[in-house]
Short mmCIF file of the C-alpha atoms (twelve columns), coordinates in Angstrom:
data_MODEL
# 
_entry.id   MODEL 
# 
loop_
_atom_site.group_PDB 
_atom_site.id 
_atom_site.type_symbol 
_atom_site.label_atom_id 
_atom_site.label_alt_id 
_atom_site.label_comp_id 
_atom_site.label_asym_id 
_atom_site.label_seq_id 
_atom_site.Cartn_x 
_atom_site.Cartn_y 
_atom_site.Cartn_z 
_atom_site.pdbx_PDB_model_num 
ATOM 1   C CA . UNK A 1   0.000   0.000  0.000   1 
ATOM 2   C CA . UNK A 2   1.334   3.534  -0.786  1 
ATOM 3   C CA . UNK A 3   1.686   6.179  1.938   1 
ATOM 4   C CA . UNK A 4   -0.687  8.609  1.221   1 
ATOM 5   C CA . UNK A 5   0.085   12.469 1.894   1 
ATOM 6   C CA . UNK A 6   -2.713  15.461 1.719   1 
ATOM 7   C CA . UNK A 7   -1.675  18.659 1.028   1 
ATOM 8   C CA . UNK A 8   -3.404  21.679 1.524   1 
ATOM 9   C CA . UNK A 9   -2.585  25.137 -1.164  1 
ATOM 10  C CA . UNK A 10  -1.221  22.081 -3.961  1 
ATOM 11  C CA . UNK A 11  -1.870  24.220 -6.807  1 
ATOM 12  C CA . UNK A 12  0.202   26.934 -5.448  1 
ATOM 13  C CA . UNK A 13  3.985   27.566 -6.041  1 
ATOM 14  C CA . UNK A 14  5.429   25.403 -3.441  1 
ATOM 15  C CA . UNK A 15  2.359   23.602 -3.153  1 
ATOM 16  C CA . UNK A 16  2.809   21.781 -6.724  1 
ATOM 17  C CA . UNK A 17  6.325   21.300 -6.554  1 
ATOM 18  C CA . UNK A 18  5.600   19.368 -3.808  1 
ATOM 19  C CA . UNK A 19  3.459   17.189 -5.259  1 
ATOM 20  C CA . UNK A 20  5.535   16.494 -7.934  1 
ATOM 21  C CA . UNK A 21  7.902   15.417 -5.439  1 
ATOM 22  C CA . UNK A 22  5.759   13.318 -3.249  1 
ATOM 23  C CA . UNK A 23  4.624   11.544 -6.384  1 
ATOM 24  C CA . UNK A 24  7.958   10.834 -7.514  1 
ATOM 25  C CA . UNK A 25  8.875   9.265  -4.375  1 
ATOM 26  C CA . UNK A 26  5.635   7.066  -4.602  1 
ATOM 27  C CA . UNK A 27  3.636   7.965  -2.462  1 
ATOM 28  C CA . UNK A 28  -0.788  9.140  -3.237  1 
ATOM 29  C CA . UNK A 29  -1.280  12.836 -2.971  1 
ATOM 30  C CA . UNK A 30  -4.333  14.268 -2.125  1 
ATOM 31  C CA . UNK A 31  -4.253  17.754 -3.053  1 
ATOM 32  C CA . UNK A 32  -6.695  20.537 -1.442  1 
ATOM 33  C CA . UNK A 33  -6.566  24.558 -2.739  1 
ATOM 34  C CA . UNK A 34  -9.491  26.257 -2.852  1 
ATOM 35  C CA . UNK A 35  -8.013  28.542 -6.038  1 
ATOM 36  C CA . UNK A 36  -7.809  31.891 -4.625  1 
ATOM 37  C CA . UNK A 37  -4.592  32.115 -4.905  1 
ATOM 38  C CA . UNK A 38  -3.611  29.108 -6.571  1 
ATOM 39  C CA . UNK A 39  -3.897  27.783 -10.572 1 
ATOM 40  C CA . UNK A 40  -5.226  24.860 -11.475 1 
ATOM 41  C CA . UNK A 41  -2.670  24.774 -14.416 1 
ATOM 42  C CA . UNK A 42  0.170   24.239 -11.961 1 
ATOM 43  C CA . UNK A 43  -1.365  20.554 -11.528 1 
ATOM 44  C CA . UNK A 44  -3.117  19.822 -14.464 1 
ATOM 45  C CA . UNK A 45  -0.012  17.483 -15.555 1 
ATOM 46  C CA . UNK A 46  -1.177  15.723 -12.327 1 
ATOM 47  C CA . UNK A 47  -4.757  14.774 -13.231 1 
ATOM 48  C CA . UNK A 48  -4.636  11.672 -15.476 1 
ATOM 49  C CA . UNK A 49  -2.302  9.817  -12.751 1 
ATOM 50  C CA . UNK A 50  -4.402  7.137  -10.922 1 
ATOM 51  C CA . UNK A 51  -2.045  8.549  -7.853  1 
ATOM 52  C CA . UNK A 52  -3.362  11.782 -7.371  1 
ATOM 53  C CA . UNK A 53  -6.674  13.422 -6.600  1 
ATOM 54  C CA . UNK A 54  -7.516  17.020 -5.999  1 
ATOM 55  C CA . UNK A 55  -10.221 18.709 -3.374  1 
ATOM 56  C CA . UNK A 56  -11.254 22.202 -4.807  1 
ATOM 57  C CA . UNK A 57  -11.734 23.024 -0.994  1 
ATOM 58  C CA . UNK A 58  -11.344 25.819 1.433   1 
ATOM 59  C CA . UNK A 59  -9.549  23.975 4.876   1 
ATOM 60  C CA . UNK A 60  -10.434 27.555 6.986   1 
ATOM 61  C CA . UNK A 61  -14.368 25.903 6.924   1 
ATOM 62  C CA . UNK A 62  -13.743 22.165 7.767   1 
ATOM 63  C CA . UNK A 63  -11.895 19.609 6.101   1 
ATOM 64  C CA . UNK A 64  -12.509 15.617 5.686   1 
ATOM 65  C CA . UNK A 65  -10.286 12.904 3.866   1 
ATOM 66  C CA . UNK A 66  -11.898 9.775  3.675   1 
ATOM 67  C CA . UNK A 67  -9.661  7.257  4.353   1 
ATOM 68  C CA . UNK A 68  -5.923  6.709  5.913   1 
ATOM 69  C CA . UNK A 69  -3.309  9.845  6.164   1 
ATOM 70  C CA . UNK A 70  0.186   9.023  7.064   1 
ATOM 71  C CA . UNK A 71  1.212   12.777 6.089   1 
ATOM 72  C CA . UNK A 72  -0.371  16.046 5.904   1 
ATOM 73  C CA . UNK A 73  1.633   19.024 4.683   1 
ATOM 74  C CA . UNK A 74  -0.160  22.480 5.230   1 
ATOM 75  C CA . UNK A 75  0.758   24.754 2.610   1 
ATOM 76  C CA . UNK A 76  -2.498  26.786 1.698   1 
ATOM 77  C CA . UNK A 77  -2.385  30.825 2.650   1 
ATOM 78  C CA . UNK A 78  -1.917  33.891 0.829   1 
ATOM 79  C CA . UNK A 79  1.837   34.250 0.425   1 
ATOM 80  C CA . UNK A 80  2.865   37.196 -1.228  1 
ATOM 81  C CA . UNK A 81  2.325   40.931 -0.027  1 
ATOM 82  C CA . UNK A 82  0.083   41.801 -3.055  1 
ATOM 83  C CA . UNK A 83  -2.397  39.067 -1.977  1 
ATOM 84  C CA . UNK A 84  -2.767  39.248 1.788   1 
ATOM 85  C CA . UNK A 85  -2.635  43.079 1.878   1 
ATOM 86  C CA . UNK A 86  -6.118  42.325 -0.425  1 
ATOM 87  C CA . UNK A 87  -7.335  39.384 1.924   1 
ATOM 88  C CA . UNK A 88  -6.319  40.057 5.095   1 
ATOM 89  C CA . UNK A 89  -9.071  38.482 6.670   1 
ATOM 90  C CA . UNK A 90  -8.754  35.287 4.382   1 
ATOM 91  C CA . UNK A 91  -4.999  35.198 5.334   1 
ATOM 92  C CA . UNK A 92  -5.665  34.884 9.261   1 
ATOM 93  C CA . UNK A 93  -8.405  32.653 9.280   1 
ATOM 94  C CA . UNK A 94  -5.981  30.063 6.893   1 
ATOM 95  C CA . UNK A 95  -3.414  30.091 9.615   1 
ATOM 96  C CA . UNK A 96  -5.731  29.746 12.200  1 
ATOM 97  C CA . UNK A 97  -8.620  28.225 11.391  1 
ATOM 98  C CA . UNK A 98  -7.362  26.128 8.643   1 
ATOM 99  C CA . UNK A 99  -4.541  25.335 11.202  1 
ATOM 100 C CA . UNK A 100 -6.880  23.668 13.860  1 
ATOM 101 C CA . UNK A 101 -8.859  21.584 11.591  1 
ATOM 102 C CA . UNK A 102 -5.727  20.346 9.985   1 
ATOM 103 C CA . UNK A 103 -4.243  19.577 13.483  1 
ATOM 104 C CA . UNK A 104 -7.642  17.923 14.562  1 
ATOM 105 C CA . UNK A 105 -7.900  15.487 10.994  1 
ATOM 106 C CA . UNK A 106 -3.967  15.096 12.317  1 
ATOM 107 C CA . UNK A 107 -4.947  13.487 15.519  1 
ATOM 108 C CA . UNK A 108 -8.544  11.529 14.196  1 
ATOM 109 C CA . UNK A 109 -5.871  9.950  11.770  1 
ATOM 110 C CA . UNK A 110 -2.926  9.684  13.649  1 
ATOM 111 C CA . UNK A 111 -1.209  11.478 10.729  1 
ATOM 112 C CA . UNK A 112 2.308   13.693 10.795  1 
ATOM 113 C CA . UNK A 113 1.726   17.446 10.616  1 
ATOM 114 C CA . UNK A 114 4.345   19.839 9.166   1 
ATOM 115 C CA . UNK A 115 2.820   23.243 8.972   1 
ATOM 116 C CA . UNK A 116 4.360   26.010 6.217   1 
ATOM 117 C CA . UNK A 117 6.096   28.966 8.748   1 
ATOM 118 C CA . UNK A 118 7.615   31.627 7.124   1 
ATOM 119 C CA . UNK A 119 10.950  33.632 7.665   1 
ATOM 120 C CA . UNK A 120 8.224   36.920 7.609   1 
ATOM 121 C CA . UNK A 121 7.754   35.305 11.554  1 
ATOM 122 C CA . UNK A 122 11.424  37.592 12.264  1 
ATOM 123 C CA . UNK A 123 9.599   40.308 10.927  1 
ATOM 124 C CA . UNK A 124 12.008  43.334 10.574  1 
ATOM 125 C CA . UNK A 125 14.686  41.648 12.269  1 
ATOM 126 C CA . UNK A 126 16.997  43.070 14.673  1 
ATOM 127 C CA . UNK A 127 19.809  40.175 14.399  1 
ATOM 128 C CA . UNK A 128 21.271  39.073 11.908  1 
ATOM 129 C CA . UNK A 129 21.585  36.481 9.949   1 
ATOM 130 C CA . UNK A 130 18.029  34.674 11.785  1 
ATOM 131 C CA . UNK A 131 18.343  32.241 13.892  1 
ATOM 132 C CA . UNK A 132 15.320  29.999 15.208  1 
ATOM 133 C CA . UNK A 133 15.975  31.184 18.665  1 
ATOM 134 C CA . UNK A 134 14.946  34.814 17.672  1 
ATOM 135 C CA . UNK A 135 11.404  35.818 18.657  1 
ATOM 136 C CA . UNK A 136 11.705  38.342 15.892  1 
ATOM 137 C CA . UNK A 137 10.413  42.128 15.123  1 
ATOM 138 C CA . UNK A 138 6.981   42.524 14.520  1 
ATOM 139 C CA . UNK A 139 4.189   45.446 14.211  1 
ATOM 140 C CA . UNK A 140 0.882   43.091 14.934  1 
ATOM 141 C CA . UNK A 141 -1.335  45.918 14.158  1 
ATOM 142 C CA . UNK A 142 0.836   46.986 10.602  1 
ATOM 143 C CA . UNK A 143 -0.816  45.883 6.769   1 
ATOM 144 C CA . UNK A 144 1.765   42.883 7.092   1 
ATOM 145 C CA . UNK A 145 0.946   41.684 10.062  1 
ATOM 146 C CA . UNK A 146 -1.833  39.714 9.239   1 
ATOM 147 C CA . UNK A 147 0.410   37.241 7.570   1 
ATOM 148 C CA . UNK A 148 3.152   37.849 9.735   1 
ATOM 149 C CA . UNK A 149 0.516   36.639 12.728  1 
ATOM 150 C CA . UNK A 150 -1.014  34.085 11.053  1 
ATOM 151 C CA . UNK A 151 2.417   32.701 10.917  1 
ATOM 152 C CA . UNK A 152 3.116   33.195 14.216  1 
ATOM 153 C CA . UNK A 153 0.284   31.833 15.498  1 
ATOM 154 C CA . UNK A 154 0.065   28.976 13.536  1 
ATOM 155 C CA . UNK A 155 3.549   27.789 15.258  1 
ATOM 156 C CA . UNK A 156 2.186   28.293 18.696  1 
ATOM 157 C CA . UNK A 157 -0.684  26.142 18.008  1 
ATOM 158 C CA . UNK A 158 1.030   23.368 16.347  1 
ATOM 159 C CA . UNK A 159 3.441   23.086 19.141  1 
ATOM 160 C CA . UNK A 160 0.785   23.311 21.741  1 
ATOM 161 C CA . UNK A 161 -0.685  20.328 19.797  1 
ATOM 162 C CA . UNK A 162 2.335   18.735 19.753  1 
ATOM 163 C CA . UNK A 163 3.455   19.262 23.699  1 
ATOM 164 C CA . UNK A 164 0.062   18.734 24.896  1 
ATOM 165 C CA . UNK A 165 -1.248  15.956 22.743  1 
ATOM 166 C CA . UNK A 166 1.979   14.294 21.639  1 
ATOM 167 C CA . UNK A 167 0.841   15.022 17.953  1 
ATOM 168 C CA . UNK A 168 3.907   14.395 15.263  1 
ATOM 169 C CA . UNK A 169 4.590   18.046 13.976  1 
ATOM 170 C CA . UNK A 170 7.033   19.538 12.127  1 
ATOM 171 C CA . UNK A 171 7.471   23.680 11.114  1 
ATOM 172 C CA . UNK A 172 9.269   24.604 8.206   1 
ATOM 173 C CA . UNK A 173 10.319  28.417 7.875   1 
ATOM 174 C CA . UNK A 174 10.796  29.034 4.532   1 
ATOM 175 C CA . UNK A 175 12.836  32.192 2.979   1 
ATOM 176 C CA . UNK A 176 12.745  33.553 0.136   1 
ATOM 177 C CA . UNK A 177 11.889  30.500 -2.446  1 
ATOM 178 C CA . UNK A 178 11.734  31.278 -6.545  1 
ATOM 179 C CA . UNK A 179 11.766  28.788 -9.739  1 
ATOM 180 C CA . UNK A 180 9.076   28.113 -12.374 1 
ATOM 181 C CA . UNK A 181 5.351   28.290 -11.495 1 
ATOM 182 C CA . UNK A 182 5.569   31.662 -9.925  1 
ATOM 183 C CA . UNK A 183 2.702   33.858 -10.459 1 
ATOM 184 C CA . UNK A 184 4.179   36.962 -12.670 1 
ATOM 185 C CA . UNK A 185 2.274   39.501 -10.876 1 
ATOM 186 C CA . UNK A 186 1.915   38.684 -7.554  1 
ATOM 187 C CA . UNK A 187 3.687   41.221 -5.856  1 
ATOM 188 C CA . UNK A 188 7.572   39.335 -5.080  1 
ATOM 189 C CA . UNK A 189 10.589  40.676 -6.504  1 
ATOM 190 C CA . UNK A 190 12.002  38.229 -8.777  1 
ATOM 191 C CA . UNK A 191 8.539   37.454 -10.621 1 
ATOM 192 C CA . UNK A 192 8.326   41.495 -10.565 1 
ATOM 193 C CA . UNK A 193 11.721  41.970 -12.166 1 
ATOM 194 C CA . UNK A 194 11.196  39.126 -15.019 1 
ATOM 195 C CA . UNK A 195 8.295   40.592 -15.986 1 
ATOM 196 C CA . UNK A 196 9.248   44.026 -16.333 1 
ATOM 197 C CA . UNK A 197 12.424  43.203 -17.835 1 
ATOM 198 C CA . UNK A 198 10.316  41.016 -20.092 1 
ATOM 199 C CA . UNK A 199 7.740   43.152 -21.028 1 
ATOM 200 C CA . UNK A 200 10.880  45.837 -21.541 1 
ATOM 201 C CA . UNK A 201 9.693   48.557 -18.831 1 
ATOM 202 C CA . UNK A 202 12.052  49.906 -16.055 1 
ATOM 203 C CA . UNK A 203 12.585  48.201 -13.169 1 
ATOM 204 C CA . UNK A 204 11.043  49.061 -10.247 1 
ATOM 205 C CA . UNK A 205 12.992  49.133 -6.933  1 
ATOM 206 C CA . UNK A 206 11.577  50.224 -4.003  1 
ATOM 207 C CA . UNK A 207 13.721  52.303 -1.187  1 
ATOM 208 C CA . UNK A 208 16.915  52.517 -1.949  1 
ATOM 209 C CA . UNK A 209 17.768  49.272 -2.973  1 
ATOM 210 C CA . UNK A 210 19.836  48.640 0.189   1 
ATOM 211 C CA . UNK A 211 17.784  46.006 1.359   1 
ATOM 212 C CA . UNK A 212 18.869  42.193 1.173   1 
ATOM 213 C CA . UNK A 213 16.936  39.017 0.522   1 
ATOM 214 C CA . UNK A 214 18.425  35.305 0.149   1 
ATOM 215 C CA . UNK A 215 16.694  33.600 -2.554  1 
ATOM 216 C CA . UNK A 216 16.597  29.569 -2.529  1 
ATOM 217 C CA . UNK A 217 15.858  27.171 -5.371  1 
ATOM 218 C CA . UNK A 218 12.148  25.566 -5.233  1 
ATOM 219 C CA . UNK A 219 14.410  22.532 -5.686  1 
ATOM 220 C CA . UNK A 220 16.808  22.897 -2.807  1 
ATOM 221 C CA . UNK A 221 13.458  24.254 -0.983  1 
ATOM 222 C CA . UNK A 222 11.259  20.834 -1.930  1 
ATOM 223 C CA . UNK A 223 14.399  18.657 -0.954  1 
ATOM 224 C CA . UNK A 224 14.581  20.621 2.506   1 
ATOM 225 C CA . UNK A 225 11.320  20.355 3.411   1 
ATOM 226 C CA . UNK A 226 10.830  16.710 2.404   1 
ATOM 227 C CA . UNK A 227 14.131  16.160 4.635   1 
ATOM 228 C CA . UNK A 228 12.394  17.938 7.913   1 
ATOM 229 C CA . UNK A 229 8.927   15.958 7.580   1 
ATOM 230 C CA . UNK A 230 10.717  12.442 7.701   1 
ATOM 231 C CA . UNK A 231 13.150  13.422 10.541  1 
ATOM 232 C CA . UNK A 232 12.494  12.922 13.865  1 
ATOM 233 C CA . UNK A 233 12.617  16.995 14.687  1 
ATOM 234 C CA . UNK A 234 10.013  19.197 15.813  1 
ATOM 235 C CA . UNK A 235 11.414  22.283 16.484  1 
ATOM 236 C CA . UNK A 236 11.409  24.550 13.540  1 
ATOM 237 C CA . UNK A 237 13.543  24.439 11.105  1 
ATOM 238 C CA . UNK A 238 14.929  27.324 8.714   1 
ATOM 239 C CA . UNK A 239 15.315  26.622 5.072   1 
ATOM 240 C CA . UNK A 240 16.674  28.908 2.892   1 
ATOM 241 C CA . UNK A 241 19.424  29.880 0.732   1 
ATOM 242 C CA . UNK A 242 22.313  31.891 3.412   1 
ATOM 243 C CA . UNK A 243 23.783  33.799 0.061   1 
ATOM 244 C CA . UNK A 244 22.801  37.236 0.647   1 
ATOM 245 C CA . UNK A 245 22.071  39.823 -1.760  1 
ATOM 246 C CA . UNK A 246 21.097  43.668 -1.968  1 
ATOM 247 C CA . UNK A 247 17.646  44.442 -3.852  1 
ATOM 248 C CA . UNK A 248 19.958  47.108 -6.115  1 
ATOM 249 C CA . UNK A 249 22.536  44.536 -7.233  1 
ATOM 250 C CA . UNK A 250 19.758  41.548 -8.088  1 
ATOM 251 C CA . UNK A 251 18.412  44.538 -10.512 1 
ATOM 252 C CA . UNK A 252 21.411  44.258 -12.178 1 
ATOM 253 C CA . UNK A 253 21.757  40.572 -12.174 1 
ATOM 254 C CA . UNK A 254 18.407  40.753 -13.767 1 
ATOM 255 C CA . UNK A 255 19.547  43.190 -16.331 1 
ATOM 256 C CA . UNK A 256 22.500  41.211 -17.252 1 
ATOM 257 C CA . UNK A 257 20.661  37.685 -17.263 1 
ATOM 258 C CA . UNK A 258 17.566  38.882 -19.520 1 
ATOM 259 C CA . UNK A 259 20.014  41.065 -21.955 1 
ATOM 260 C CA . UNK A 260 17.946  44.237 -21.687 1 
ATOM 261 C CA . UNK A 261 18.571  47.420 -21.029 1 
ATOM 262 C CA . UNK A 262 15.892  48.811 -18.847 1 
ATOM 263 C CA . UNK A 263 17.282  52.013 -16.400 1 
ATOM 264 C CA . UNK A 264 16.467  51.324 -12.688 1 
ATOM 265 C CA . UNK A 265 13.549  53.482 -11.172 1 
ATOM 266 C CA . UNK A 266 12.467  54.015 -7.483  1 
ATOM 267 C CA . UNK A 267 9.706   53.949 -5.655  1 
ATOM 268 C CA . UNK A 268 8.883   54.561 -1.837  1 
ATOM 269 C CA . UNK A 269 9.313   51.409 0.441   1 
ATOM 270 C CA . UNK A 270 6.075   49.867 1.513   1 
ATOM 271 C CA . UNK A 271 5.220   49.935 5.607   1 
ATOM 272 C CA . UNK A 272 7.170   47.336 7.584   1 
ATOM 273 C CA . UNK A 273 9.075   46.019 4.308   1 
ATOM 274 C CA . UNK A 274 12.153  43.419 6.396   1 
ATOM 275 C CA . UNK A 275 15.790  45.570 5.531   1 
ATOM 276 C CA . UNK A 276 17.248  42.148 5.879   1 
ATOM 277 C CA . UNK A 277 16.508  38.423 5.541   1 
ATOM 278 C CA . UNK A 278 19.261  35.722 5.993   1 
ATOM 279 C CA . UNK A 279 18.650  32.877 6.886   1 
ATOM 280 C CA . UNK A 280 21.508  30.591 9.311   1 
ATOM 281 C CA . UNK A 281 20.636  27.393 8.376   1 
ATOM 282 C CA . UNK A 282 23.385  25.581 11.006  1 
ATOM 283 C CA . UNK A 283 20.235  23.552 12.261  1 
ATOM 284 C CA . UNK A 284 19.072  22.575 8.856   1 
ATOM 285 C CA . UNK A 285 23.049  21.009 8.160   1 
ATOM 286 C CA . UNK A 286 22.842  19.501 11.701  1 
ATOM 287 C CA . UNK A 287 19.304  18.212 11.960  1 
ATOM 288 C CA . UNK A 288 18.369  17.234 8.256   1 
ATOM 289 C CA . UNK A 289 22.153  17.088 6.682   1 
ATOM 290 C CA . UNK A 290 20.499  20.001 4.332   1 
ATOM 291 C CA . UNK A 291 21.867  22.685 2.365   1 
ATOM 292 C CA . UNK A 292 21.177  24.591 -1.130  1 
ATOM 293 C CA . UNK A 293 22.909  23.005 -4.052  1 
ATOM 294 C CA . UNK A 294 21.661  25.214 -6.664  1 
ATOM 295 C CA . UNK A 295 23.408  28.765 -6.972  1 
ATOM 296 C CA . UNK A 296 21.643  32.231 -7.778  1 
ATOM 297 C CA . UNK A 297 23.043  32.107 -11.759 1 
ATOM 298 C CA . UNK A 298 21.847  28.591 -12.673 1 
ATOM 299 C CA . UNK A 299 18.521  29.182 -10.582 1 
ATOM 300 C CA . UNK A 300 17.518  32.109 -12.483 1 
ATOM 301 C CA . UNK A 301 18.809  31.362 -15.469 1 
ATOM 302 C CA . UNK A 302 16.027  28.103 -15.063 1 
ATOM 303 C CA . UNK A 303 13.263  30.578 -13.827 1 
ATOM 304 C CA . UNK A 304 14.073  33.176 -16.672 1 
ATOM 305 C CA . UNK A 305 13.384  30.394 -19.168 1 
ATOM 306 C CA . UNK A 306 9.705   29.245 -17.415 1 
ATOM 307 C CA . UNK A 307 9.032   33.224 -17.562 1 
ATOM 308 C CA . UNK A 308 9.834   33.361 -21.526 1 
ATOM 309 C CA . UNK A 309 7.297   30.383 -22.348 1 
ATOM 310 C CA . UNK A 310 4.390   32.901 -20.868 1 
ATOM 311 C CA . UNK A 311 2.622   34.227 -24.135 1 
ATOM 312 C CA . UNK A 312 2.057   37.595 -25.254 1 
ATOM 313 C CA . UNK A 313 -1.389  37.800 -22.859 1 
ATOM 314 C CA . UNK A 314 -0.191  36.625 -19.700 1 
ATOM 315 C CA . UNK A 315 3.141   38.809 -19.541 1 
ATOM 316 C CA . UNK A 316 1.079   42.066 -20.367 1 
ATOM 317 C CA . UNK A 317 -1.831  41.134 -17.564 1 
ATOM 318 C CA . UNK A 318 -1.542  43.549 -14.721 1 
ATOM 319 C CA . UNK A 319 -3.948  41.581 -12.260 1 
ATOM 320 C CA . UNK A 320 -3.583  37.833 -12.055 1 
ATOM 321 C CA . UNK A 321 -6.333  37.546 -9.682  1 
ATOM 322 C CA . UNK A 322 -9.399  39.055 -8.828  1 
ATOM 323 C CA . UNK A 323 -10.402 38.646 -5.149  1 
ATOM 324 C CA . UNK A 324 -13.738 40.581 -4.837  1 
ATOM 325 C CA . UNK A 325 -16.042 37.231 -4.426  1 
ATOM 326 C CA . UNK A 326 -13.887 36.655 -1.842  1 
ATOM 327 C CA . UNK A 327 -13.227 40.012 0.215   1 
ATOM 328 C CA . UNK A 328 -16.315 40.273 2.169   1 
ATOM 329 C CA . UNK A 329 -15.556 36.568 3.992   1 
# 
């Protein structure tokens, strides 16, 4: 009998990749998105496989598997600025909500847990590079911190779960992650870049270009995470790629990779936007014998080439999703 594995936000980014992956290593996926942030044609090359099934389903109302769960990986929210700045309310309610009926299917099935964190949990952070052991610097009551809390609160309830229940859980906090299947528009900088540089308008930086990010392969990411949920660990875990980078130098990289010659343009720096994000991932090489294998250049020279398949139509759309059915909930 194969293991069989739900996971929730499937046809997202990270959500399909890990499918893929799952599948691959043989297991049945059961994938659950409810499409509000998600696409459908991230997974469509799943659908004729006798191995996977998908649940257009929203996990913040209830959710029921029939049958055995040995896994359950919970990777549905909002996760880009652009989208939970428009459903804020939709974002908490998937972290919490979503969170305690995935923890409660967890225990009726005796299932492992690992719950998607986030390195947005530091918030602004005051140390540097993050380490788990840092609470992190957050404004609860900012635009952001409706993610940021969901996030947040979503750990504390897993490992409440976990300490007072004995539930298996494992958190992931994921940094910055990139590679094909990115939505164009949806607010991140590397999708943002492509497309600009694509569509041949400036790019748009916004500060002064000071501020860092790490960017990790969806590869390296996938392998990471698939690492943590087999291992015996239940603190969490950062994954994430440690090579550091200013906003104003990945323009250039950009520029260099995509051959155009855009100028550089700047625009004011949104409320609460992190100045830094590095992750130390000494307890992902202790813990899961983990770290990224895939540098910046060959990563985005990979994602560059998924961004030039987009036709004509989807590079010049402006709004990738519309979210007014679902902004009164």
């Amino acid at each position: 009998m194969k293991k069989r594995v739900l996971i929730t936000g499937a046809a997202g980014f990270l959500g399909s990749h890990l499918c893929d992956r799952f599948l691959k290593e043989g297991f049945h996926v059961i994938g659950m998105d409810n499409l509000i942030t998600g696409d459908l044609k991230n997974i469509e090359h799943l659908f004729p496989r006798e191995d996977f099934e998908f649940y257009n389903h929203d996990v913040s109302t209830f959710v029921h598997v029939a049958g055995d769960l040995d896994y359950i990986l919970h990777f549905a929210s909002p996760a880009s600025p652009i989208d939970y700045l428009k459903i804020p309310i939709q974002t908490l309610k998937v972290g919490s909500l979503g969170t305690h009926n995935l923890l409660g299917l967890a225990m009726a099935k005796k299932a492992r847990l690992l719950i998607a964190s986030t390195s947005e949990i530091y918030g602004d952070p005051l140390v540097h590079p993050q380490t788990e052991e840092y609470y992190g610097n957050v404004n609860t009551i900012g635009p952001r911190g409706v993610y940021d809390e969901a996030k947040r609160f979503q750990e504390s309830m897993t490992m409440a779960y976990h300490r007072y229940h004995g539930l298996e859980t494992r958190i992931v906090r994921i940094f910055n992650t990139y590679g094909p299947r990115m939505r164009l528009n949806d607010g991140r900088v590397i999708p943002a870049f492509m497309g600009q540089a694509l569509r041949g308008e400036d790019i748009t930086i916004f500060g002064d270009g000071s501020q860092t990010r790490s960017f990790c392969y969806v590869d390296d990411q996938v392998e990471g995470i698939y690492r943590l949920l087999l291992s015996d660990y239940s603190d969490p875990v950062n994954i994430g790629n440690p090579h550091e980078i200013s906003i104003k130098d990945f323009a250039q990289e950009i520029i260099d990779l995509t051959g155009t010659e855009q100028k550089i343009v700047y625009q004011p720096l949104p409320q609460d936007d992190p100045m830094q994000r590095q992750p130390d991932i000494t307890r992902a090489k202790e813990v899961l014998g983990w770290e990224p294998k895939i540098d910046r250049k060959e990563g985005m020279k990979l994602t560059y080439e998924y961004f030039k398949q987009l036709s004509l139509e989807e590079l010049k759309k402006s709004e990738h999703k519309n979210f007014r059915k679902h902004s009164r909930r």
